[in-house]
C-alpha positions in Angstrom: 0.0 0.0 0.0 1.6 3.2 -0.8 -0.3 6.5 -1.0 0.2 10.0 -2.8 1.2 13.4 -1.6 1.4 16.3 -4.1 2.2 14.2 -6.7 5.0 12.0 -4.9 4.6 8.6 -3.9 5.4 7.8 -0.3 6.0 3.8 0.6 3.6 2.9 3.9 6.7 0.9 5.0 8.2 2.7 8.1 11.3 4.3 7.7 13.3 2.8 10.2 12.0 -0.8 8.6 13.4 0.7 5.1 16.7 1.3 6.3 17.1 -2.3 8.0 15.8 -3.7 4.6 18.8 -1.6 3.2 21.3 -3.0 5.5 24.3 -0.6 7.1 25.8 2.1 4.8 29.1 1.3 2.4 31.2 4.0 5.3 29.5 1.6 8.1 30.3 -1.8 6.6 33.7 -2.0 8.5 32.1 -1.4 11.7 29.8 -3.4 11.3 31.3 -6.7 10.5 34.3 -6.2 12.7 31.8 -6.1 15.8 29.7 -9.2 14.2 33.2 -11.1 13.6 34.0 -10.3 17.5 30.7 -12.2 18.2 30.6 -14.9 16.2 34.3 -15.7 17.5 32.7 -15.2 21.1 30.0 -17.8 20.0 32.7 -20.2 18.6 35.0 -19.8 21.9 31.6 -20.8 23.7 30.8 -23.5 21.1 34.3 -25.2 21.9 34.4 -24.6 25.9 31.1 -25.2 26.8 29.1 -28.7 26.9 25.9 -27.1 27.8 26.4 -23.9 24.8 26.3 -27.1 22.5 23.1 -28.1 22.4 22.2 -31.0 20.5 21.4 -34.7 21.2 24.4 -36.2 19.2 27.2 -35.0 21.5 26.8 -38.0 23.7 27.7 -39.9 20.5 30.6 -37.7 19.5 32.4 -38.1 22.3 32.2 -41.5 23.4 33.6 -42.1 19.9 37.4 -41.0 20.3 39.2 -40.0 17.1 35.9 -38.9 14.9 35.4 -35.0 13.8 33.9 -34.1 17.2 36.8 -33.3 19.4 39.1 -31.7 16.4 36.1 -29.9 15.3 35.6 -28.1 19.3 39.6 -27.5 19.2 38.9 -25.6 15.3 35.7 -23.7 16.4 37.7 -22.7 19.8 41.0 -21.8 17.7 38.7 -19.9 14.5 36.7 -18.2 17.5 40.2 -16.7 19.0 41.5 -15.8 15.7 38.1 -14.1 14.7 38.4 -11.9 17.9 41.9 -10.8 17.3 41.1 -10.1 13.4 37.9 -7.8 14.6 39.8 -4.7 15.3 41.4 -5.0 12.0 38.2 -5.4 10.3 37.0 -2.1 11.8 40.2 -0.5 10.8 39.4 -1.6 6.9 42.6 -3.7 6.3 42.7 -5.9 3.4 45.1 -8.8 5.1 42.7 -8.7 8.2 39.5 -8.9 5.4 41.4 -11.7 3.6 42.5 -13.3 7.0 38.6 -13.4 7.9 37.8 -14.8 4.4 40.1 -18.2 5.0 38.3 -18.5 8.8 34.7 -17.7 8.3 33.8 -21.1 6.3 35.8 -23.2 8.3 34.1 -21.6 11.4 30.9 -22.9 9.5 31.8 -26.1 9.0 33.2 -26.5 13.0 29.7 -25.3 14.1 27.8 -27.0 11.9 29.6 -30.9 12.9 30.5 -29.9 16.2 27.4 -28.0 17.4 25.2 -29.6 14.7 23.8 -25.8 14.4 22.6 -24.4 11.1 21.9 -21.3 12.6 25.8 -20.7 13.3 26.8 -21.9 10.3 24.2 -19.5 8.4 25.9 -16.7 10.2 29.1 -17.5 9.3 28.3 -18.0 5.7 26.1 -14.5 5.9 28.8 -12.6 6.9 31.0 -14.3 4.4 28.4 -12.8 1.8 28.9 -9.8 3.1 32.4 -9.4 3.7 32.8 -10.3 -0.3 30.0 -8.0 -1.2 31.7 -5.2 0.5 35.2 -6.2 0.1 36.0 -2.5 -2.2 35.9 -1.1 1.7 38.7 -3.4 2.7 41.9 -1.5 1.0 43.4 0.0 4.3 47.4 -1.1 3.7 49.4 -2.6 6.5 50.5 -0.7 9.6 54.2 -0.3 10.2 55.4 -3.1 12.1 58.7 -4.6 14.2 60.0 -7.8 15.8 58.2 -6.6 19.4 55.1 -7.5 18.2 56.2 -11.4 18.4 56.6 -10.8 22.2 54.1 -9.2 22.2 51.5 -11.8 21.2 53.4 -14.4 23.0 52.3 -13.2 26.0 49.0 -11.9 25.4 47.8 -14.6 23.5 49.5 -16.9 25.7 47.4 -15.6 28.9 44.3 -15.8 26.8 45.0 -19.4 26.4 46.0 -20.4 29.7 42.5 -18.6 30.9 40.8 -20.3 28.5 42.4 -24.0 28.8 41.8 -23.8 32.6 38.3 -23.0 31.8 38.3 -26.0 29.3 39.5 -28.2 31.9 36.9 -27.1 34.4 34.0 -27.5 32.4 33.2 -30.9 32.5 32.4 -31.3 36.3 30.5 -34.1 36.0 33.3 -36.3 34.0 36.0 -35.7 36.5 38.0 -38.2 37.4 38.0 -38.1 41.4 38.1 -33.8 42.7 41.3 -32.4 41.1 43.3 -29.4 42.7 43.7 -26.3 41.0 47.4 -26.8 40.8 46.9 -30.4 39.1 44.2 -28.2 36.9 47.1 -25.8 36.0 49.4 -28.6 35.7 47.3 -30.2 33.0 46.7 -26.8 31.3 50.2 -26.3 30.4 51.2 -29.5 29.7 48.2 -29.6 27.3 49.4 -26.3 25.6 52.5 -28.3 24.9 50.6 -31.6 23.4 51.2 -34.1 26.6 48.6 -35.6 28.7 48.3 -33.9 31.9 47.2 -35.5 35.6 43.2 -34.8 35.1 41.5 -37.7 33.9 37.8 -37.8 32.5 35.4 -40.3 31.4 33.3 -40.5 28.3 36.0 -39.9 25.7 36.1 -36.0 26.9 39.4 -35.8 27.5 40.1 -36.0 23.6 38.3 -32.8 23.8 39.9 -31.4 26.1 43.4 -32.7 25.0 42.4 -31.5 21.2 41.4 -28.6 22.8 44.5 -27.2 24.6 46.9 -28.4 21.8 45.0 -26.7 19.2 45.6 -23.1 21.9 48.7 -24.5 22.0 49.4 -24.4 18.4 47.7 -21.0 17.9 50.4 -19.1 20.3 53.0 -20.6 18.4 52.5 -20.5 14.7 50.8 -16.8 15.2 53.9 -15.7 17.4 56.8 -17.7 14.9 54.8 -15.9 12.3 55.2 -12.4 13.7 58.6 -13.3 14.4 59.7 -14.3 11.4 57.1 -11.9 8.8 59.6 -9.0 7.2 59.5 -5.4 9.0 57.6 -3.1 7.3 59.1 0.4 9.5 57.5 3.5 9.7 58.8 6.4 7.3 61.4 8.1 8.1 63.2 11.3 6.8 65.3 11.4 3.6 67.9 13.3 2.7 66.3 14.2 0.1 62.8 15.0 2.3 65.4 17.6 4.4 66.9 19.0 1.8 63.4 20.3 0.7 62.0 21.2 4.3 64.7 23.3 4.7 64.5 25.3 1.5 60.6 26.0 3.3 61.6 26.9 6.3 64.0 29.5 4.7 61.4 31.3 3.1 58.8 30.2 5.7 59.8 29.4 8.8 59.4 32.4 11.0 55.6 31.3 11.0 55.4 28.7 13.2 57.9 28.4 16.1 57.7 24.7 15.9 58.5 24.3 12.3 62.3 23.5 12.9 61.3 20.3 14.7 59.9 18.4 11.6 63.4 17.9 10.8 63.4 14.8 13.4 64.7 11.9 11.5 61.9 9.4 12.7 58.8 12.1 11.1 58.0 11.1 7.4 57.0 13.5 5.5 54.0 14.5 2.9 54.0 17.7 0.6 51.6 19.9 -1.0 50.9 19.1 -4.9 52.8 22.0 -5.6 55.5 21.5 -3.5 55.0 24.8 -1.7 54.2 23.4 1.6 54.2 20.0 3.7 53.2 18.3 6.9 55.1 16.1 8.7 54.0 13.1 10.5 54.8 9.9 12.8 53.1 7.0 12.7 52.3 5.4 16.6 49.9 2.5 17.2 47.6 3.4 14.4 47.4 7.4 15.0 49.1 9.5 12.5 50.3 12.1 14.6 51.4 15.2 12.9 52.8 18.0 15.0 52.5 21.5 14.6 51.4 23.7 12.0 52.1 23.1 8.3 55.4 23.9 6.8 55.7 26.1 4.1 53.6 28.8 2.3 49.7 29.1 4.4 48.3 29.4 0.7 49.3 25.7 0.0 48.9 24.2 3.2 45.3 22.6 2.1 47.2 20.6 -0.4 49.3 19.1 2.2 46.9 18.4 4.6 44.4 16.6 1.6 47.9 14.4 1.1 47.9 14.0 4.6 44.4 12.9 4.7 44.8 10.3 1.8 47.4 8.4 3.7 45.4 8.4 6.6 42.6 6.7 4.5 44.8 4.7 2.5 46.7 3.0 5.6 43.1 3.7 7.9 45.1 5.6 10.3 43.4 8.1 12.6 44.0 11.5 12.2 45.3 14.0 14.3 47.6 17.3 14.9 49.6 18.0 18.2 50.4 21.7 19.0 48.7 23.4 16.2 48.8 27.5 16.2 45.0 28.9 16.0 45.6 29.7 12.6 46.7 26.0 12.0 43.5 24.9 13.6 41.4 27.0 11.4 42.5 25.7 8.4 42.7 22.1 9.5 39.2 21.9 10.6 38.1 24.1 7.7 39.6 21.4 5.1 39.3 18.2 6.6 36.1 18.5 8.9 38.0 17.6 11.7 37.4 19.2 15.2 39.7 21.1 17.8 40.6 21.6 21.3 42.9 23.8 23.3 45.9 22.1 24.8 47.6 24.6 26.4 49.9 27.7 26.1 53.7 27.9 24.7 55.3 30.5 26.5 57.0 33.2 24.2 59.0 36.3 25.4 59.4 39.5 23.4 63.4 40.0 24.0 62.5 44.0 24.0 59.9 43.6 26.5 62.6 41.6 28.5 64.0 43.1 31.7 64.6 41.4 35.4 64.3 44.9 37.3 60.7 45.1 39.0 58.7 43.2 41.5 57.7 40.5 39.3 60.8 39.2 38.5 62.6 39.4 41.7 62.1 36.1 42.4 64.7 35.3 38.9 66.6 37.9 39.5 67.6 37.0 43.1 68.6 33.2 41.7 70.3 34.5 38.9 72.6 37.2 41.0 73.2 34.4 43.8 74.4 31.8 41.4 76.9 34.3 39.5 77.9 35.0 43.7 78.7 31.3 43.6 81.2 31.7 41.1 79.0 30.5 37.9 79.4 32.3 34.3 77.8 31.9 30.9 78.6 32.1 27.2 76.1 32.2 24.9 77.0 31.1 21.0 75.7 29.7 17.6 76.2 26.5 17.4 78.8 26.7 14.4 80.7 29.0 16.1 82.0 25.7 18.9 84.9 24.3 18.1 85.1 20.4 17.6 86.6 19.7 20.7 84.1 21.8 22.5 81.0 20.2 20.7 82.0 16.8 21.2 82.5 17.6 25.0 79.0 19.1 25.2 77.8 16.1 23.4 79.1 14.0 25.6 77.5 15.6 28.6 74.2 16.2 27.2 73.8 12.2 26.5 75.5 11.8 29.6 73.1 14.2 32.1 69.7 13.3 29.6 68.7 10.8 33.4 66.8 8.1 31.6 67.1 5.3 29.3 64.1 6.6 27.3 64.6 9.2 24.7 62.1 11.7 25.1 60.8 14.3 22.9 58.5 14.8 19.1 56.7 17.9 18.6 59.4 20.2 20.2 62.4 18.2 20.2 64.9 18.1 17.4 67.3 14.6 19.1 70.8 16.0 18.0 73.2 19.0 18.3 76.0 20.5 16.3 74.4 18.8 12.7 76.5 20.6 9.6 72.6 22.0 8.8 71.6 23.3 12.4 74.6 25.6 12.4 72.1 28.5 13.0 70.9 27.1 16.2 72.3 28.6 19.9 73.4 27.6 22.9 74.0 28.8 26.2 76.3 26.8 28.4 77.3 27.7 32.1 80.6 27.1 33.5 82.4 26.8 37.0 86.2 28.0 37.3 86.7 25.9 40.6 89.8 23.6 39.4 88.1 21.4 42.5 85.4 20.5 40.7 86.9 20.6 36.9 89.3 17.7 38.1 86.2 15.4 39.1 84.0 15.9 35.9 85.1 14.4 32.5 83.3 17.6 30.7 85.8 20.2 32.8 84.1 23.3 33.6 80.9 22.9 31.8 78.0 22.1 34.5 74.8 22.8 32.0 73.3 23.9 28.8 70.2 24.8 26.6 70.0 24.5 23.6 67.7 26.8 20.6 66.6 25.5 17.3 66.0 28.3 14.7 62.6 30.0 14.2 63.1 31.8 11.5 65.6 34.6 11.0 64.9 36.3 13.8 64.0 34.1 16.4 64.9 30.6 18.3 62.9 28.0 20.2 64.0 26.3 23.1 65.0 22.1 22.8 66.9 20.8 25.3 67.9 21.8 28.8 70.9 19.4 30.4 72.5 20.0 34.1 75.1 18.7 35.8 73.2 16.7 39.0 75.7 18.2 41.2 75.5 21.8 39.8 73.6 24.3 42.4 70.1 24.8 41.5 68.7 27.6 39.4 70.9 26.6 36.3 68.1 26.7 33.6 66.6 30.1 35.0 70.5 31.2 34.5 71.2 30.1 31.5 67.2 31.3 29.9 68.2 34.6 31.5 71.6 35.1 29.8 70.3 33.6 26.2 67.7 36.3 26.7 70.1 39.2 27.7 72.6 37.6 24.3 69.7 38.0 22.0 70.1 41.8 20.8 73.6 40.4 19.8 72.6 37.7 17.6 69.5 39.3 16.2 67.1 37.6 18.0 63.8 39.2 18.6 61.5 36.6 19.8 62.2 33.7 22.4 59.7 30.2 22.2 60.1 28.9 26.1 58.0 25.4 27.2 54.9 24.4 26.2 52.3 24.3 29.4 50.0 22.1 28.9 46.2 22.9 30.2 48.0 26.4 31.4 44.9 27.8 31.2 42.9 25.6 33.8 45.4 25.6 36.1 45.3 29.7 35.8 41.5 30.1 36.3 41.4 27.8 38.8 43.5 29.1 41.2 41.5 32.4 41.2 38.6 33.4 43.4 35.6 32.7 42.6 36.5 29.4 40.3 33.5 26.9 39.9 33.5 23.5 41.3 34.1 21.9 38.4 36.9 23.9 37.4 38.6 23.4 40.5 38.0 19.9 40.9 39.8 19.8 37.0 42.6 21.9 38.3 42.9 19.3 41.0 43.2 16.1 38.7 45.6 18.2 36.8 47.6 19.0 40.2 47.5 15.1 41.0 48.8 14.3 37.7 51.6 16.7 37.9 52.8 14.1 40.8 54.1 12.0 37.6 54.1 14.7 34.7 55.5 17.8 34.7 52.1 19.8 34.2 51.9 22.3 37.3 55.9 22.7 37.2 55.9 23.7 33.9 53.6 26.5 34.2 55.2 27.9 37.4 58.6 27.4 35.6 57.8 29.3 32.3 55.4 31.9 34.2 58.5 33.1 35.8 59.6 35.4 33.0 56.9 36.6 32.4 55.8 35.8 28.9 52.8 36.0 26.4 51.0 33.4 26.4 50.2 31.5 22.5 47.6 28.6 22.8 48.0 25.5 21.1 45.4 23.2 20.0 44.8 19.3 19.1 43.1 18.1 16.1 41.0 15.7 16.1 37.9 13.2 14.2 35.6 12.6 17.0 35.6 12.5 20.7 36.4 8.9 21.0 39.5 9.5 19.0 40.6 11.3 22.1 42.2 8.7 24.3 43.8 6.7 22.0 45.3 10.4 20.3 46.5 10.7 23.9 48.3 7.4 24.1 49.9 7.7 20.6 51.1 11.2 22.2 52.6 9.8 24.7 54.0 7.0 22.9 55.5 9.5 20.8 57.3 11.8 23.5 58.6 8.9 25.3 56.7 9.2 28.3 55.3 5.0 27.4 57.0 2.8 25.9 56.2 0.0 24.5 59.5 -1.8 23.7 61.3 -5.2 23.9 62.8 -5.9 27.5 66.6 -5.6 26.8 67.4 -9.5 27.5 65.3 -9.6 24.0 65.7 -6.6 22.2 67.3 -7.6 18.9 71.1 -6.2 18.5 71.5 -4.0 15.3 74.3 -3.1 13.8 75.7 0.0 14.1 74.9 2.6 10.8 77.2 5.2 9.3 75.3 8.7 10.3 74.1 10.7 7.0 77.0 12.8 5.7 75.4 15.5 5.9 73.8 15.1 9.6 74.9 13.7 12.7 72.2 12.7 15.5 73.2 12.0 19.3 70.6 11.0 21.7 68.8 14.0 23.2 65.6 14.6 25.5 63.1 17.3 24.5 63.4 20.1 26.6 59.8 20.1 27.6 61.5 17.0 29.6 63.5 18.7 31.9 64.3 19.5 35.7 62.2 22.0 36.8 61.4 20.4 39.5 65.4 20.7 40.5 65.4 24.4 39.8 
C-alpha cells in the first residue's frame, strides 16, 4: 500500500524498517562486520568450551567415539573463534590482510559449528557474513600498519594468557566427568602441559578428555605459529626522513619558517613526510599504534597548506590511520578543521618572550633575578653562541654531557624536540652553556668546567625555540633560569627578537582555577591536573615558564571525534617517550651500528619540555 502526496509517492513501509531492509551504509560496513566477527568468535569460543552452549542430542555420541570429527572440530571452532576476535579490530580499521585473513576463517568456522554444534543457525551466520564481507570487500583496502619484531613478544604473552585462561576454563568444564576432585594446581598442571601436546594429571570419562586434549593443543598451536609468524614476517618500518625529504623542508623553512615556532622540529629523523601538490608546503608526521600524529602547524607557504593536509588525509585513509595534529597555532587549527572537517581543542599555552619587553628589574621578576645574581655570587658564568661557532673539541664535549646528564634510558621528545646537536645543517641554532672555574670540581667531571646547557633551534631569522635543557646533578640549583636569562640578555647580539620557552599544557585551567571565585568543576579539574603533575610535569611547567613573564600562545589538538581522544592521547605519549612499549633488553634484537648521514649527525637527546624544573 503506498499512498500520494502532491504528486510524490510515499511507501507505507516505516522508515526505520526501510533502512534495515537496506542493510548498514558502504562508510559503516567495516564497523559493522568487525563487531559481528567479534561475536561470532565469542560464540565459537563458547561453542568449543562449553558442553551445555552445544546443544544438541548427538554429543553423547561424538564423544564416546574418540578420534571422529567431534573433538578436532571443538579445538577448530575454539582456535577460529580466537582468531576471529583478534582479526575484529582489523576489520574495523578496513585492512585488506585482516578482510582476507577473515575470508580463510569464516567457512571453516561454519563447518566446525555445523559438525560440532550440529547448528545451522551458526553456520548460516558464518556463511552470511562471508556474503557480506565479499559483497563489500571494495571497503577493505586500508594497507598494512608499520610493524617490528616486538610484536612477536608481544603476542606471545598476550595470546598466551588468553589461552591459559581459556584452557583452565576448558578443563573445568566438565564437572561431572572428572575423574576423582582435582586441585587447581593439578588443573594448572594439566593446562600447560596440554598447551604443549602431553597428557596432563586430570583424567575424564566419556571420551572428553580427547576434547579437552584437542582442545589445549589446538591453543597451543595458535600461540605458536601466530607468534613464529610475527617473528619471522619481514619489517615493514615506519617512514622516516630522507635526505632528500630535508633538503626540501629546509629550503621551506628559509622562506617560511618564521611562522610557526615549531617548524624547525619536523626535521626529526623518525617524522615522514608528505607535501603539497605543488610542492610549496608539507606536513610532517609519525606513525604510533595506528594514530598518524602530525605535530605543529604546516610547513611552508599558508596558501598551499590545504594541499598538504588533503595528502595528509589520503594516507590516513589509504593505511586507515586516525587522524590528528599536536600543537597546532590557531591559525593552523582554522585551516585544519576548515579542510578536513576535523574538530579542535585547546591544549595549552607555549610560552613566548618578546626579547624588547625583557627586563629582570621590578617586583615581578625578583624572584629570577635573586637566583640568577646568587648563582653568578657562587662563582658560575655563561657564554652564549651559535652552534657553528663551537669548536670540535668543544662540541663533542657538550655532546658528551648532554647524553650523559639526559637521566633516563628513554629518549624523550616529538613535537618540540629536534634529538641531536651541532648537525652541519643546524649551524644557526644557539646555545647557552654555564661554567664553574673551581679547578676542584673541573678535576672530578670528565666535561671540565661545563655544568649545563640549553640549547635553541632556529625560528626563522629572527627568532629561536628552546629544545633541550641538560645539568650537571651536582651543579647548584637555578641553572636553567641562569642560563634562559643570559640567552635572553645575548639575543640583541645575535639578532634575535623573539624567544619560544615550554609548552604548558592545560596552562589555562590551572590559571583560572586558582583564582577566586572558580567553579567547582573547574577546580576539581585543576585538581586532577595537580594530582597528575605528581608523575608529569604539568603544574611545574607552568610555574617554571610563568616566571619570566611571557605572552602566552595557545596550542590546539586536532581531532575526528571525541572517542578519537584517548587513544590520540596514548599515541602522544608514545610518541614523546613518556610510554613505551619496547622489547625488555634481554630480548631486544642487536642492530648493527649505521654510518650517520653525511650531511647530519644525531646523538641522543631529551626534549626540553623533559626537563628538571622540578630541581630548579
Amino acid at each position: 500500500m503506498s499512498v500520494t502526496v502532491d504528486g510524490d509517492k510515499t511507501s507505507s513501509v516505516p522508515a526505520r524498517v526501510r533502512r534495515i531492509l537496506r542493510g548498514p551504509s558502504p562508510e559503516r560496513v567495516p564497523s559493522f562486520i568487525g563487531t559481528a566477527c567479534a561475536l561470532i568468535g565469542a560464540v565459537d569460543i563458547a561453542a568449543g568450551v562449553f558442553p551445555r552452549f552445544r546443544a544438541s542430542r548427538v554429543h553423547a555420541l561424538a564423544e564416546v567415539l574418540p578420534g571422529t570429527l567431534g573433538p578436532l572440530s571443538a579445538a577448530l571452532s575454539l582456535s577460529i573463534g580466537v582468531l576471529l576476535l583478534l582479526l575484529a579490530h582489523g576489520l574495523k580499521r578496513r585492512k585488506r590482510r585482516a578482510w582476507r585473513a577473515a575470508v580463510l576463517l569464516l567457512p571453516l568456522g561454519a563447518a566446525a559449528q555445523f559438525v560440532w554444534r550440529h547448528s545451522v543457525l551458526g553456520a548460516l551466520l558464518s556463511v552470511a557474513l562471508l556474503v557480506l564481507l565479499h559483497h563489500h570487500r571494495d571497503q577493505f583496502a586500508a594497507l598494512p600498519d608499520p610493524r617490528s619484531r616486538w610484536r612477536a613478544l608481544a603476542n606471545f604473552v598476550v595470546l598466551g594468557a588468553a589461552s591459559l585462561t581459556l584452557g583452565l576454563v576448558v578443563v573445568s568444564a566438565h564437572p561431572r566427568r572428572v575423574v576423582g576432585d582435582p586441585s587447581l594446581a593439578d588443573r594448572l598442571e594439566h593446562v600447560l602441559l596440554g598447551l604443549l601436546g602431553v597428557e596432563g594429571p586430570v583424567a575424564y570419562t566419556h571420551g572428553v578428555d580427547w576434547t579437552v586434549g584437542y582442545s589445549l593443543g589446538a591453543l597451543g598451536m595458535l600461540t605458536a605459529l601466530t607468534t613464529i609468524y610475527l617473528a619471522l614476517r619481514p619489517e615493514h618500518p615506519a617512514s622516516l626522513l630522507t635526505e632528500d625529504d630535508e633538503t626540501r623542508l629546509r629550503a621551506l623553512l628559509e622562506r617560511h619558517g618564521g611562522r610557526d615556532s615549531l617548524g624547525h622540529f619536523a626535521l626529526r629523523h623518525d617524522k615522514g613526510v608528505v607535501f603539497s601538490p605543488s610542492g610549496k608546503a608539507a606536513v610532517c608526521y609519525r606513525v604510533v599504534s595506528g594514530v598518524m600524529l602530525a605535530s605543529g602547524d604546516p610547513i611552508g607557504d599558508v596558501e598551499a597548506w590545504p594541499g598538504a593536509i588533503e595528502r595528509f588525509m589520503d594516507e590516513a585513509r589509504a593505511h586507515s590511520w586516525t587522524p590528528a595534529v599536536m600543537g597546532c597555532s590557531e591559525t593552523g587549527g582554522q585551516v585544519w578543521t576548515r579542510e578536513t572537517g576535523l574538530d579542535a581543542l585547546e591544549l595549552g599555552d607555549e610560552a613566548v618572550i618578546d626579547v624588547a619587553d625583557f627586563s629582570l628589574s621590578g617586583r615581578a621578576m625578583r624572584n629570577v633575578r635573586q637566583m640568577v645574581k646568587r648563582i653568578e655570587r657562587n662563582g658560575y658564568t655563561t657564554r652564549v653562541r651559535r652552534v657553528r661557532d663551537l669548536d670540535a673539541d668543544e662540541l663533542a664535549r657538550v655532546r658528551e654531557a648532554a647524553a650523559a646528564w639526559r637521566g633516563t634510558d628513554t629518549e624523550r621528545g616529538f613535537s618540540m624536540a629536534l634529538g641531536r646537536i651541532g648537525a652541519p645543517g643546524d649551524g644557526d641554532a644557539v646555545i647557552a652553556t654555564a661554567h664553574r672555574t673551581d679547578p676542584g670540581d673541573d678535576a672530578d667531571s670528565p666535561y671540565g668546567d661545563l655544568k649545563a646547557m640549553i640549547h635553541f633551534v632556529p625560528w626563522g631569522p629572527d627568532g629561536m625555540s628552546l629544545e633541550l635543557m641538560r645539568r650537571d646533578r651536582a651543579a647548584d640549583p637555578g641553572m636553567n633560569e641562569l642560563l634562559i636569562v643570559a640567552a635572553l640578555q645575548a639575543a640583541p647580539e645575535l639578532r634575535i627578537r623573539r624567544v619560544s620557552l615550554n609548552f604548558a599544557m592545560f596552562r589555562s585551567t590551572l590559571a583560572r582555577g586558582e583564582r577566586l571565585g572558580a567553579g567547582p568543576v573547574l577546580r576539581l579539574w585543576r585538581g586532577l591536573l595537580l594530582f597528575l603533575s605528581r608523575w608529569f610535569q604539568i603544574e611545574s611547567l607552568y610555574k617554571f615558564n610563568d616566571k619570566f613573564q611571557p605572552r602566552w600562545e595557545p596550542r590546539f589538538v586536532v581531532y575526528r571525534t571525541g572517542r578519537d581522544l584517548p587513544r590520540i592521547g596514548l599515541a602522544a605519549m608514545q610518541a614523546e617517550g613518556f610510554l613505551t612499549l619496547a622489547l625488555p633488553r634481554p630480548f631486544a634484537r642487536r642492530r648493527p651500528a649505521r654510518a650517520p648521514r653525511p650531511c647530519l649527525h644525531t646523538v641522543p637527546a631529551r626534549s626540553h619540555r623533559e626537563h628538571e624544573v622540578s630541581a630548579a
